[in-house]
TORDO-325228 format. One record per residue (C-alpha): residue number from 1; residue in one letter; x, z, y. Coordinates in nm, 3 decimals. Each point is the difference from the previous one (the first is absolute). Last residue first. Layout:
N
<node n="NUM" res="A" c1="X" c3="Z" c2="Y"/>
...
END
This chain:
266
<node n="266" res="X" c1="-0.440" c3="0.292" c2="-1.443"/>
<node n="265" res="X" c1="-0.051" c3="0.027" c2="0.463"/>
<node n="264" res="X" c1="0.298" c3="0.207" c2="0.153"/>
<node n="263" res="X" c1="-0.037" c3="0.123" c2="0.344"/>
<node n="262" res="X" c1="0.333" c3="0.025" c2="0.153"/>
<node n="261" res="X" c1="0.040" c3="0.204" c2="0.319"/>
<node n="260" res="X" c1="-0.189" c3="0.288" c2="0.205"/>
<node n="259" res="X" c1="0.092" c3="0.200" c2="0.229"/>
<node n="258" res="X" c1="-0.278" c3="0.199" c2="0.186"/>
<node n="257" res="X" c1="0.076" c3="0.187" c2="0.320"/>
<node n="256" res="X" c1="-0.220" c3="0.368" c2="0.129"/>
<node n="255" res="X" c1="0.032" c3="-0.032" c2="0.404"/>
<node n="254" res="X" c1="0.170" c3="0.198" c2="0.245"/>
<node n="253" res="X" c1="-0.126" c3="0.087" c2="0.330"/>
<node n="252" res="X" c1="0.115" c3="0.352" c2="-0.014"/>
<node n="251" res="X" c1="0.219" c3="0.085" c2="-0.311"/>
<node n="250" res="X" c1="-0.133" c3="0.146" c2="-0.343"/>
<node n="249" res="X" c1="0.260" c3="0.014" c2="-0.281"/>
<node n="248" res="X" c1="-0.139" c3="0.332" c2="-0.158"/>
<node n="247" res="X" c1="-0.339" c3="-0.007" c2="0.149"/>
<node n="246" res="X" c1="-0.112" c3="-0.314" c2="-0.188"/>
<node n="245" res="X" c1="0.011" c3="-0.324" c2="0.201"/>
<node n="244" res="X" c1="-0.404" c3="-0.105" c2="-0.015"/>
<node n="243" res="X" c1="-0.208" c3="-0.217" c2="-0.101"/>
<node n="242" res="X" c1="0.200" c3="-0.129" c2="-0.301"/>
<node n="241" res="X" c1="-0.038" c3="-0.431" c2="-0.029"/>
<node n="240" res="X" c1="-0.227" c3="-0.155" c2="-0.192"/>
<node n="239" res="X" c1="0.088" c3="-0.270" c2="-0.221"/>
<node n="238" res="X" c1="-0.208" c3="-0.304" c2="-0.118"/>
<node n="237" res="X" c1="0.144" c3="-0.223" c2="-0.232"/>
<node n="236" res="X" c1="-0.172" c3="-0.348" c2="-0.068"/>
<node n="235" res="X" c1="0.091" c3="-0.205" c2="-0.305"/>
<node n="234" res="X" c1="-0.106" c3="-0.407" c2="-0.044"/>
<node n="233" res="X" c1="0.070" c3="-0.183" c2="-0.272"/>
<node n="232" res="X" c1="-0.116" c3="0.218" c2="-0.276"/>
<node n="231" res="X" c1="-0.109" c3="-0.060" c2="-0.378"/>
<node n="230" res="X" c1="-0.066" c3="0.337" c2="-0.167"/>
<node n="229" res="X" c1="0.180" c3="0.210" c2="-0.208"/>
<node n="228" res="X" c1="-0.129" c3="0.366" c2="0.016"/>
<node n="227" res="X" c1="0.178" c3="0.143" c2="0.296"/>
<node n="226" res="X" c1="0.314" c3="0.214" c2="0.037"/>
<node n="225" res="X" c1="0.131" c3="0.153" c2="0.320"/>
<node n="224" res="X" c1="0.371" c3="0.112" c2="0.040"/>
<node n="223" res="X" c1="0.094" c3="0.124" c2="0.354"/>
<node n="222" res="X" c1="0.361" c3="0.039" c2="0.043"/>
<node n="221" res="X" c1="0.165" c3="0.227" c2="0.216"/>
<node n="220" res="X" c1="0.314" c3="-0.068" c2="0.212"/>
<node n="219" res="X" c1="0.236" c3="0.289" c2="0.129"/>
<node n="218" res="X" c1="0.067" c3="0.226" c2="0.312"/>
<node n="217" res="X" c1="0.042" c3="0.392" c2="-0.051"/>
<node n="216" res="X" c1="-0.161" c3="0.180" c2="0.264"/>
<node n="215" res="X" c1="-0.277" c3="0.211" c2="-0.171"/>
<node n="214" res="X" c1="-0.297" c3="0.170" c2="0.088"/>
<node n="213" res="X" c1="-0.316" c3="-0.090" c2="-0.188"/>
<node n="212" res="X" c1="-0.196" c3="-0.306" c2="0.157"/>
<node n="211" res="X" c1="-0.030" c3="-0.221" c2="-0.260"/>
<node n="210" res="X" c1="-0.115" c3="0.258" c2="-0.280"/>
<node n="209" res="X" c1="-0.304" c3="-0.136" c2="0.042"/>
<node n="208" res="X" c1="0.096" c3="-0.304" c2="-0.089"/>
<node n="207" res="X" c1="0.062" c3="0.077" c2="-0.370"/>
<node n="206" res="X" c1="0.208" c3="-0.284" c2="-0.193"/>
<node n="205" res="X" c1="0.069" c3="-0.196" c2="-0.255"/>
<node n="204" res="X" c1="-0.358" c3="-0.128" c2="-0.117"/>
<node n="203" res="X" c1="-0.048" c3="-0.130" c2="0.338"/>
<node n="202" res="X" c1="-0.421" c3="0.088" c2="0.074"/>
<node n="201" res="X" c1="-0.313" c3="-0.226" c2="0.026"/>
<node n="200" res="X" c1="0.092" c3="-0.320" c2="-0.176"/>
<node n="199" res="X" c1="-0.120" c3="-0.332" c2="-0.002"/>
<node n="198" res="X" c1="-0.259" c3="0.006" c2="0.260"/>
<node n="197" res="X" c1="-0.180" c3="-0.347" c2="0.034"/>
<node n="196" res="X" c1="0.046" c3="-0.293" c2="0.241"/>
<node n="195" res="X" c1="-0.275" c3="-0.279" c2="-0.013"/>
<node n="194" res="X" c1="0.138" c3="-0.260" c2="0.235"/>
<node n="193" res="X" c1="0.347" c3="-0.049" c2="0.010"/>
<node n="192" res="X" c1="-0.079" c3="-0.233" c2="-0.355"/>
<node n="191" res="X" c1="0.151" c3="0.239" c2="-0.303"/>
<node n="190" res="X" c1="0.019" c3="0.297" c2="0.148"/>
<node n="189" res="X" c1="0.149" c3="0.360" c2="0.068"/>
<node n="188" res="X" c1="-0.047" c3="0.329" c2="0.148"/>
<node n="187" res="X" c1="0.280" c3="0.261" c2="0.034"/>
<node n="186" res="X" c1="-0.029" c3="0.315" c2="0.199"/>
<node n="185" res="X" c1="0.217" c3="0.278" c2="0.149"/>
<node n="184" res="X" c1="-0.044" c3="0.270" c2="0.145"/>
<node n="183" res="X" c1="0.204" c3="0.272" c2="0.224"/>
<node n="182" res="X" c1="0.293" c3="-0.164" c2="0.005"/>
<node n="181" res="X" c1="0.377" c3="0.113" c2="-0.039"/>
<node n="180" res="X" c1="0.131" c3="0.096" c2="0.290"/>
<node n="179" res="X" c1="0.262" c3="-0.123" c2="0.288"/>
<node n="178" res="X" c1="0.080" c3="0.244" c2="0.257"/>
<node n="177" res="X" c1="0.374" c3="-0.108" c2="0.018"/>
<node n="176" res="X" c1="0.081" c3="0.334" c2="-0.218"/>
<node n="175" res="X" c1="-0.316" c3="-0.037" c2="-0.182"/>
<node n="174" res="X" c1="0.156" c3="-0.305" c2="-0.226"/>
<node n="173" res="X" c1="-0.216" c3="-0.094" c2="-0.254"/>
<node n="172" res="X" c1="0.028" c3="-0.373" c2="-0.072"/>
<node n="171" res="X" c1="-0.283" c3="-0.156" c2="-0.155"/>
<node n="170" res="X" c1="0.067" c3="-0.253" c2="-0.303"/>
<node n="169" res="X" c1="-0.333" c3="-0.179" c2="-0.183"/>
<node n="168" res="X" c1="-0.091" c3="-0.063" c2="-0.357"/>
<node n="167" res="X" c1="-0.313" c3="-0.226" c2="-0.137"/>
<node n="166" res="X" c1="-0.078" c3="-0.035" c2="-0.368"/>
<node n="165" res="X" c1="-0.212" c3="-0.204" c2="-0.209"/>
<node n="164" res="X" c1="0.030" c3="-0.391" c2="0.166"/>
<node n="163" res="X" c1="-0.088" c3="-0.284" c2="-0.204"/>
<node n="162" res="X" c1="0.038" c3="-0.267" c2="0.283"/>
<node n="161" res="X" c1="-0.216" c3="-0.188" c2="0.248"/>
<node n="160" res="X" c1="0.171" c3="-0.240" c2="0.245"/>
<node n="159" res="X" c1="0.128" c3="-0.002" c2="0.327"/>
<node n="158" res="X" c1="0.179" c3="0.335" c2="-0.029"/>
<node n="157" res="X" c1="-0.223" c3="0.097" c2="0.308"/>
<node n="156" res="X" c1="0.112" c3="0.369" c2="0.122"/>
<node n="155" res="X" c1="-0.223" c3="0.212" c2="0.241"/>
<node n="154" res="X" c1="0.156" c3="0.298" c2="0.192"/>
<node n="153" res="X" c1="-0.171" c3="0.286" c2="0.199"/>
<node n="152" res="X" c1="0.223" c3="0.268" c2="0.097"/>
<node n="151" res="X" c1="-0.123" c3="0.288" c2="0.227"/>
<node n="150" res="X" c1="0.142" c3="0.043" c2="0.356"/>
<node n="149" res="X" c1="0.179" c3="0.314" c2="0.173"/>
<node n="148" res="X" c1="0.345" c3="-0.228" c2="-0.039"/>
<node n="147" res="X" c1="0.002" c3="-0.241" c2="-0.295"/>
<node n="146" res="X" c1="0.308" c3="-0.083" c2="-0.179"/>
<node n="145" res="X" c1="0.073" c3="-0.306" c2="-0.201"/>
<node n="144" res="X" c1="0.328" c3="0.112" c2="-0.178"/>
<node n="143" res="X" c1="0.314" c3="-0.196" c2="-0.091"/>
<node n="142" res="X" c1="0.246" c3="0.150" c2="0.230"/>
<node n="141" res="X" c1="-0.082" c3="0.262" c2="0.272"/>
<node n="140" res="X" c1="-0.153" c3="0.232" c2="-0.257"/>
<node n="139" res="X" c1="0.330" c3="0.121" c2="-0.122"/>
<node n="138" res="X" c1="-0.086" c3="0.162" c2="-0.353"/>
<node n="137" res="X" c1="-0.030" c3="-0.329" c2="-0.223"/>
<node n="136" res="X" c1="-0.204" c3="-0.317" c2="0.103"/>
<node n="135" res="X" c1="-0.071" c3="-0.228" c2="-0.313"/>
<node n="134" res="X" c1="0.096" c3="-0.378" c2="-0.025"/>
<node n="133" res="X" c1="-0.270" c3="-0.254" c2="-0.167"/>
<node n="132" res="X" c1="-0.088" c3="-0.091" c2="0.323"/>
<node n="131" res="X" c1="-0.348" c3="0.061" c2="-0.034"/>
<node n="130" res="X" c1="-0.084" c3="0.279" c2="0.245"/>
<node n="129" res="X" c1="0.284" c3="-0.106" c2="0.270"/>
<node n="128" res="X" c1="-0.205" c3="-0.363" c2="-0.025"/>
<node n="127" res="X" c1="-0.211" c3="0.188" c2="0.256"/>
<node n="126" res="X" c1="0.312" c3="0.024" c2="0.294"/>
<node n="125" res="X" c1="0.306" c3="-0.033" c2="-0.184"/>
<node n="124" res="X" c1="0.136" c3="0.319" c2="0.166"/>
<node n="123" res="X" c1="-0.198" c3="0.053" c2="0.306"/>
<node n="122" res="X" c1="0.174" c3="0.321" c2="0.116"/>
<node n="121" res="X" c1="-0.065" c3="0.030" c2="0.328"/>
<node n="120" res="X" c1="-0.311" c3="-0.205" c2="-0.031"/>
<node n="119" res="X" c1="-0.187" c3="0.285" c2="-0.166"/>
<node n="118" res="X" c1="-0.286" c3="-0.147" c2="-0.207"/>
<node n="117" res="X" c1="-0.338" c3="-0.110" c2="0.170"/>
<node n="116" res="X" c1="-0.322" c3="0.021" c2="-0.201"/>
<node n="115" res="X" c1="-0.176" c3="-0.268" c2="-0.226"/>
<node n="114" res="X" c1="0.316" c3="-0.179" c2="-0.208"/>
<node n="113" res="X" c1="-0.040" c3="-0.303" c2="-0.191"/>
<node n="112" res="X" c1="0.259" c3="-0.080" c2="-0.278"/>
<node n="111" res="X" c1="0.014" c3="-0.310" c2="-0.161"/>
<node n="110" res="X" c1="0.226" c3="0.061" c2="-0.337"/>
<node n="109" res="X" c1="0.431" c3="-0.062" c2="0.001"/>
<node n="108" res="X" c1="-0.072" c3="0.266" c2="-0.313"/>
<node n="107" res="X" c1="-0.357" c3="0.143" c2="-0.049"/>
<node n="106" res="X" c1="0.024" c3="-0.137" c2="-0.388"/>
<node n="105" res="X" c1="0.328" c3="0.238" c2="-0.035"/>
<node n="104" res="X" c1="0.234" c3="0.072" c2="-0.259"/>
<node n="103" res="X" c1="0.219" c3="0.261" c2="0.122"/>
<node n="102" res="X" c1="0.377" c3="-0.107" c2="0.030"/>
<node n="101" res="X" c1="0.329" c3="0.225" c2="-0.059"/>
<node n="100" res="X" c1="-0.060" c3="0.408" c2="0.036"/>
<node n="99" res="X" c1="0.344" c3="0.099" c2="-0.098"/>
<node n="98" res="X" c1="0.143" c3="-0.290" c2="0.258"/>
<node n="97" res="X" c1="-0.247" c3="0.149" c2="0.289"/>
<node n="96" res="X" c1="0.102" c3="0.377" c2="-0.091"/>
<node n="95" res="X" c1="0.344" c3="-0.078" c2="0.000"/>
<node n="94" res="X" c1="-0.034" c3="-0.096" c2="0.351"/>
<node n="93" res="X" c1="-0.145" c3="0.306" c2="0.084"/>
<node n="92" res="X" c1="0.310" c3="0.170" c2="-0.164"/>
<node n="91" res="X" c1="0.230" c3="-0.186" c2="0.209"/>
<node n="90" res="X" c1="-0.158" c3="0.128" c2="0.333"/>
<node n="89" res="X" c1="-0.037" c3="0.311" c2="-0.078"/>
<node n="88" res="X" c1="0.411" c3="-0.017" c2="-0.081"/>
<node n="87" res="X" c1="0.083" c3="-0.122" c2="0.289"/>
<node n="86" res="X" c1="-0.222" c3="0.243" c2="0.246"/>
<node n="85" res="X" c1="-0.365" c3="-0.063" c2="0.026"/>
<node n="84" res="X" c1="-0.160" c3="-0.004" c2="0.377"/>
<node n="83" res="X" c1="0.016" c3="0.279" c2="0.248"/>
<node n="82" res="X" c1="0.129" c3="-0.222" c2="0.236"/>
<node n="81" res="X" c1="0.064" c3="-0.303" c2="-0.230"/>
<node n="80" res="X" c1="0.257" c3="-0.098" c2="-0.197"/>
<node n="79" res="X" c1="0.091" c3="0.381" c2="-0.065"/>
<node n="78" res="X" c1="0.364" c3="0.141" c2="-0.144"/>
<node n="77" res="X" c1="0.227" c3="-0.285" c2="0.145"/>
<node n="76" res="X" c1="0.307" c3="0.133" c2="-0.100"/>
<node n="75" res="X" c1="0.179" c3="-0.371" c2="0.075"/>
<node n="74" res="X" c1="0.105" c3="0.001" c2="-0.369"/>
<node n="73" res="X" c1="-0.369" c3="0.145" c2="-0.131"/>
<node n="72" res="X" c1="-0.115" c3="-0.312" c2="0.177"/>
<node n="71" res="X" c1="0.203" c3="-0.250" c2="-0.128"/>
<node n="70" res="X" c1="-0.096" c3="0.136" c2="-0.360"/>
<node n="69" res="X" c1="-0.351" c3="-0.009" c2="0.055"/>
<node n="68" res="X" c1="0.046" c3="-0.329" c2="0.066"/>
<node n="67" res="X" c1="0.205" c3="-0.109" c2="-0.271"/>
<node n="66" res="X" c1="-0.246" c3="0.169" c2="-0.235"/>
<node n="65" res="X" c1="-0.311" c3="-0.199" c2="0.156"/>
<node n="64" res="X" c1="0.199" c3="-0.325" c2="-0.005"/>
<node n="63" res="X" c1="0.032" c3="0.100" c2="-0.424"/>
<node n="62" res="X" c1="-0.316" c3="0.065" c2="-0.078"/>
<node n="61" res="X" c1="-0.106" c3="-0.331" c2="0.189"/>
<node n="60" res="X" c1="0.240" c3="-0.196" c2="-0.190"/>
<node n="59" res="X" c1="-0.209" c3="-0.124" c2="-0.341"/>
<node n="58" res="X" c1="-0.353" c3="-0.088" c2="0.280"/>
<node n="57" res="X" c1="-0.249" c3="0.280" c2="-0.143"/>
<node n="56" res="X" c1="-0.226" c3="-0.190" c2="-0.198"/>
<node n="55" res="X" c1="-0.361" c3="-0.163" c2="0.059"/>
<node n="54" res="X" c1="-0.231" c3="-0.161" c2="-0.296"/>
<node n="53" res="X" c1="-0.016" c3="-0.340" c2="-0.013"/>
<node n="52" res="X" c1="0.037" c3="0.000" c2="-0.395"/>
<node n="51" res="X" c1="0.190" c3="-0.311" c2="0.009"/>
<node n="50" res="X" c1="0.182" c3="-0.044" c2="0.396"/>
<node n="49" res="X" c1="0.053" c3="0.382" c2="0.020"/>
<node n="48" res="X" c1="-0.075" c3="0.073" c2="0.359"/>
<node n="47" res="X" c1="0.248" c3="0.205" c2="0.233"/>
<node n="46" res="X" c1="-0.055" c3="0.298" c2="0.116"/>
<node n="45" res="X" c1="0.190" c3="0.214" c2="0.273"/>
<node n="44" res="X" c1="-0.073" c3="-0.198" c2="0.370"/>
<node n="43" res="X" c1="-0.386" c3="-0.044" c2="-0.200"/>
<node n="42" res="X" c1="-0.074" c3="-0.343" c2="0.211"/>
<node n="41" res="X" c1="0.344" c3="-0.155" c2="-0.143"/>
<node n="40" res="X" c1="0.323" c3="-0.064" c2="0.133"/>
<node n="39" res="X" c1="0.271" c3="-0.156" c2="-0.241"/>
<node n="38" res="X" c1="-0.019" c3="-0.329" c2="0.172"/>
<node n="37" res="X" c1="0.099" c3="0.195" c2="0.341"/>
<node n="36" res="X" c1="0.163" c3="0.335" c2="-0.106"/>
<node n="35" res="X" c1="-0.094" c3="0.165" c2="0.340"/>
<node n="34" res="X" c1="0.265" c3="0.343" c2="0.034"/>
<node n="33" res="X" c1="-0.054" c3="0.284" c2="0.229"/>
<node n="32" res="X" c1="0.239" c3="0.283" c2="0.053"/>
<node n="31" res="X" c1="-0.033" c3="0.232" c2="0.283"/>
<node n="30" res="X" c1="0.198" c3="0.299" c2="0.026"/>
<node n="29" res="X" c1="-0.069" c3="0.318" c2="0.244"/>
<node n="28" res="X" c1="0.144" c3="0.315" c2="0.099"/>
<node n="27" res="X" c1="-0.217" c3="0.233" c2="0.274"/>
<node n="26" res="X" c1="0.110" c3="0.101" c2="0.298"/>
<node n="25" res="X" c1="-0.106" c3="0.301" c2="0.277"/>
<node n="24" res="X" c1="-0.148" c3="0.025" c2="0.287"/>
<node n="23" res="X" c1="-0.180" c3="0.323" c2="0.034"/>
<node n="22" res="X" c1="-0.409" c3="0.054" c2="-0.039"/>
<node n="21" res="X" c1="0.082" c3="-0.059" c2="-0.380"/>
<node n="20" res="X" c1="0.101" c3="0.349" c2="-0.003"/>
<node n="19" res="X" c1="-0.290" c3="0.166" c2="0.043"/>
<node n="18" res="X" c1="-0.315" c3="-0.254" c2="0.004"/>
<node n="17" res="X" c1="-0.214" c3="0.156" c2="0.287"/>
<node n="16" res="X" c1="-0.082" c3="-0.271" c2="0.120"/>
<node n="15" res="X" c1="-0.080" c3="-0.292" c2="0.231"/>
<node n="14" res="X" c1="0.325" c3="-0.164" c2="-0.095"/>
<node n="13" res="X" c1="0.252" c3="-0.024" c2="-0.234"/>
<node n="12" res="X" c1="0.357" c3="-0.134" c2="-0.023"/>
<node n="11" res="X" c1="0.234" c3="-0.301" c2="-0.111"/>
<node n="10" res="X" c1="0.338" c3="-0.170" c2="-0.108"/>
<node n="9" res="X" c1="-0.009" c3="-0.248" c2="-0.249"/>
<node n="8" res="X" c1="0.373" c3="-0.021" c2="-0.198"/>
<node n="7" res="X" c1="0.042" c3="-0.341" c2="-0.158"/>
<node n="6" res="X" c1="0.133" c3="-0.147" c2="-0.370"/>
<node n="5" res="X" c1="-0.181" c3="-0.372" c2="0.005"/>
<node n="4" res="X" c1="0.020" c3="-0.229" c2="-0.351"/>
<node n="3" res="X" c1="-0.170" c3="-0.332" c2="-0.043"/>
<node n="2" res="X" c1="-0.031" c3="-0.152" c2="-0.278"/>
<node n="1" res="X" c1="-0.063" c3="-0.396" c2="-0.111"/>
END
């Protein structure tokens, strides 16, 4: 079943100085959803492979994404959201989640226990958001767990122990919307929820310190951690948020954001 709207939203700005969006003025919109009933599945763009029962991209997503695009380089629409992706943005982050296909994951579908509030404006999937098995990409209003002036501090129960060795996890870096990548982060595991040791002490991908250098670019960074094989059921991740908005993007009142999405547990 789809269904297709073509409107015109009319609006202005308050409160402001926002130059020209202070005036009414219109904005071209199309709205396309479709529900594929017996052919809907938990991952919207995966379907699982009934012998190895590993996920693949469903055979005519590649193509719904192309005919959309298409319908809205016909109308001229050239963002689909206010200062959102144009057409073909939009098609290429698509092409990113076919490239990328399906991550093995012991975390997947996992318990997930959450200590400190997220933003309820843009719940996502609420905790199961971090094991999903679907990754967030540069708009952090869809697929990301973010956490306004807090720190992050997750727990995940895969219900029984397995051989685990590495540990990877996606922030999204995004400074324009105030949202940073952390200040710390740190990993213990276990094998009972009751004696929790440190598995690693720094990402072997990345310096944090470098966090807070000026830039304005938005984009997804992965956090690749590596432990000696061990048996784990249980992995706790502690994040700590930046202090401080850095001088460069600094606004009264506002608040350093965390986004973070998948943790992967192999």
């Amino acid at each position: 079943m789809g269904v297709r709207k073509d409107f015109i939203a009319n609006h202005y700005l308050v409160g402001g100085d926002w130059g020209a969006e202070n005036f009414p003025h219109a904005h071209h919109y199309i709205a396309e959803v479709i529900i594929e009933s017996a052919q809907l599945d938990k991952h919207g763009y995966l379907v699982q492979d009934e012998e190895t029962l590993n996920y693949l991209v469903k055979g005519n997503m590649p193509k719904r994404v192309t005919k959309f695009t298409e319908s809205l380089e016909r109308y001229k629409v050239t963002e689909l959201s206010e200062g959102g992706l144009n057409p073909e943005q939009y098609k290429a982050e698509w092409q990113q989640l076919f490239d990328r296909g399906w991550k093995p994951n012991y975390a997947m579908d996992a318990k997930v226990t959450v200590k400190y509030p997220f933003v309820q404006e843009y719940p996502a999937k609420r905790e199961r958001t971090l094991v999903d098995g679907m990754i967030g990409l540069n708009d952090y209003s869809y697929n990301w767990l973010c956490f306004y002036g807090n720190d992050i501090d997750v727990t995940i129960d895969m219900e029984t122990t397995k051989e685990v060795s590495h540990i990877s996890i996606n922030f999204l870096d995004d400074p324009r919307h105030w949202i940073f990548l952390p200040h710390e982060i740190e990993i213990t595991v276990s094998a009972d929820g009751y004696k929790y040791h440190t598995a690693v002490a720094e990402p072997t991908n990345y310096n944090l310190a470098t966090a807070l250098d000026e830039h304005y670019d938005a984009k997804p960074v992965n956090f690749n951690f590596k432990l000696f094989p061990q048996r784990v059921r249980f992995v706790h991740v502690k994040v700590k948020n930046q202090s401080i908005i850095p001088n460069w993007r600094y606004r009264p009142n506002k608040k350093p954001m965390l986004a973070i999405d998948e943790i992967y547990v192999n």
